[in-house]
N, C-alpha and C positions, 0 to 999 in steps of 0.2 A: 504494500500500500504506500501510496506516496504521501509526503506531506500535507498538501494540497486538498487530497483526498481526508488524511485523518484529520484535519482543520476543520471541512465542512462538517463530519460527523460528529464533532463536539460540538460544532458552534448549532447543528441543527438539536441535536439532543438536548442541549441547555436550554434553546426556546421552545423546545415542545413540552415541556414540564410548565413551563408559565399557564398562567389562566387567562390574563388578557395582554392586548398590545402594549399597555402602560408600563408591564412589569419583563417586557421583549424586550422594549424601547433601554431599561433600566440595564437588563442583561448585556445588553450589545454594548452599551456603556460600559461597563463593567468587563467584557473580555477584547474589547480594543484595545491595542497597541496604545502605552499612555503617550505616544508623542504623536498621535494620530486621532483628533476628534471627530466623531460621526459626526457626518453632515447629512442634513435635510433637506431633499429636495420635492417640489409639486410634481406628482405621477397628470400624466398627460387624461384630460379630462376635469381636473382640478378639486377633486372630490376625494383623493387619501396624499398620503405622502412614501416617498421611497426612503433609505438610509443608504450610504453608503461608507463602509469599514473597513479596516486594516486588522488581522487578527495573523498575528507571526509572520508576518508583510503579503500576507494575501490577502487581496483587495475582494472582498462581500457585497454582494446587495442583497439588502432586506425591504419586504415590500408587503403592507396589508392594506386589503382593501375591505375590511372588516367581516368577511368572509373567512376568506382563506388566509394562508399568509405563505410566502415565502423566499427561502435564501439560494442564492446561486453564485456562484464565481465569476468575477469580470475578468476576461482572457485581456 
């Protein structure tokens, strides 16, 4: 398994144990790289927001549209 790969699997497993997006938002806070601030940006349509993270310098995106939610790797 690569790095890259065991990164995602932690950073997924840690917000699936969350109950809502407030306490995701708090998580991804919490396993960012501390010289690295998530940033918030408007998801297209204007109705949720996306994050984007650095977790052991792999760059994340976190994205809920109060639905669903999910994290992917930005190549």
């Amino acid at each position: 398994m690569l790095k890259r790969d065991l990164v995602l699997v932690i950073v997924k497993a840690s917000l699936a144990v969350q109950k809502n997006h407030i306490l995701r938002v708090v998580t991804i806070k919490n396993l960012a790289d501390k010289n690295k601030t998530p940033l918030r940006f408007l998801a297209k349509g204007g109705k949720h927001y996306y994050y984007l993270f650095t977790v052991s310098n792999i760059d994340l995106k976190y994205e809920d549209d109060g639905k669903d939610w999910t994290v992917e790797m930005i190549n």
